[in-house]
N, C-alpha and C positions, 0 to 999 in steps of 0.2 A: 337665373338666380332668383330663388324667392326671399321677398321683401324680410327681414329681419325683424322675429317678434318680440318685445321690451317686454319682464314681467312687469305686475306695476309696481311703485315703490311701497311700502310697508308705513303706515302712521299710527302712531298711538292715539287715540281720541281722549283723552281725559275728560267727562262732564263734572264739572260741579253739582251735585243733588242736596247739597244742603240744606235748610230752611229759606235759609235767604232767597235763594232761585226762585223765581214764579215760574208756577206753569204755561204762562205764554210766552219765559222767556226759554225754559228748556223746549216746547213744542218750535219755536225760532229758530234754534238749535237744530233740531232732528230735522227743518226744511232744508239745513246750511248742508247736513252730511249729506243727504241727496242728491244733492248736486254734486260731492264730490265726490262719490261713492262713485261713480264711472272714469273718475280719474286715476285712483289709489286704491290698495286694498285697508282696510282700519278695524282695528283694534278697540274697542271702547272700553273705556272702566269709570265704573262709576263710582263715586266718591265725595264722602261728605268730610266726617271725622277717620275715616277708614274708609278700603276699595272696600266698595259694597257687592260690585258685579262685573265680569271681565266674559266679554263676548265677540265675536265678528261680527261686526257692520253688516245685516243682510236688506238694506232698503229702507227698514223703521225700525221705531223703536215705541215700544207697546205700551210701556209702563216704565218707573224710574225707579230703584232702591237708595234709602238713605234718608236723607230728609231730616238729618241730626243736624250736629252745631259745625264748622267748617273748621280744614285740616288740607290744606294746599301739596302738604309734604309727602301722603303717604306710597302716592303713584312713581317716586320720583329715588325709590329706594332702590338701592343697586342691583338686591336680587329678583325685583321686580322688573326692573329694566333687563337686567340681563335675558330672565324668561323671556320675555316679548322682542327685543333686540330690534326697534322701530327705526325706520331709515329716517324719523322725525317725529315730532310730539307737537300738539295742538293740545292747549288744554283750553275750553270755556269756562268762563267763571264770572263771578258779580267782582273778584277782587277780594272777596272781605274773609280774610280768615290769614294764619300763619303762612308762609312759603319760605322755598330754599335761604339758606341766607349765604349760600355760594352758588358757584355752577355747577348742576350733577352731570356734565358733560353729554349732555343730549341734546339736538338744535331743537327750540322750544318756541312756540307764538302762544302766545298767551291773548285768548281773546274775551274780549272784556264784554259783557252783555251792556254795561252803563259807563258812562264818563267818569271816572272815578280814582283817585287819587292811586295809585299801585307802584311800588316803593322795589319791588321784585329787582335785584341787580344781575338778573339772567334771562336770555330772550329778549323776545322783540316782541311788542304788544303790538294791537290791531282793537278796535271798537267794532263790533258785529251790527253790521245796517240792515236791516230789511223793509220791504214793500209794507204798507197795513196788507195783510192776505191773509187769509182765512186759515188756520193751522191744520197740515195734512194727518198729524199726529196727536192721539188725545194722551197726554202726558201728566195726567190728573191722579189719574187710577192710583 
């Protein structure tokens, strides 16, 4: 019998690209998908006041669109969600901007780049830690 091969599971990436984000905190970011990127297949969209850009995860990521004022809601829309049909959703964010104010019925981790007050009554939050290391991603451009 050979060994039994699992596809991977499917994740939504949501980044936050809004003004608020620094760029060492989105390059932090693009080091965190890396790593998971051998574990999951993902999905990114990126989003400030609106999805700015919706891609597969291939490794890095080159450059960020958006960079307006923040909108927590718009990934989180049903015929959005439907298109993409994630076995899970990871969204990065600073926190600051509008979000769901129910559940949009998707398992959600909301990770926070700073310690920061987040009022959200869906998901489960996480605080993003990293090493000082040198950023593999130049997310300036």
């Amino acid at each position: 019998m050979s060994p039994e091969r699992r596809e991977k599971s499917s994740l939504l990436i949501a980044i936050d690209t809004s003004a608020s984000m620094s760029s060492d905190e989105l390059a932090k970011i693009a080091r965190h998908l890396n790593v998971l990127s051998d574990l999951v297949r993902m999905t990114i969209a990126e989003c400030d006041v609106r999805i700015q850009r919706v891609y597969r995860f291939r490794g890095t990521i080159d450059r960020i669109a958006g960079r307006g004022r923040t909108d927590l809601r718009p990934v989180f829309e049903p015929q959005f969600l439907r298109d993409h049909r994630p076995d899970g959703f990871i969204y990065f964010t600073d926190g600051l901007g509008p979000y769901p104010e129910s559940d949009p019925g998707v398992k959600t981790l909301w990770v926070l780049v700073n310690p920061v007050e987040f009022g959200c009554p869906c998901g489960q939050r996480a605080l993003l830690h990293s090493k000082n290391t040198k950023a593999h991603n130049d997310l300036s451009k």
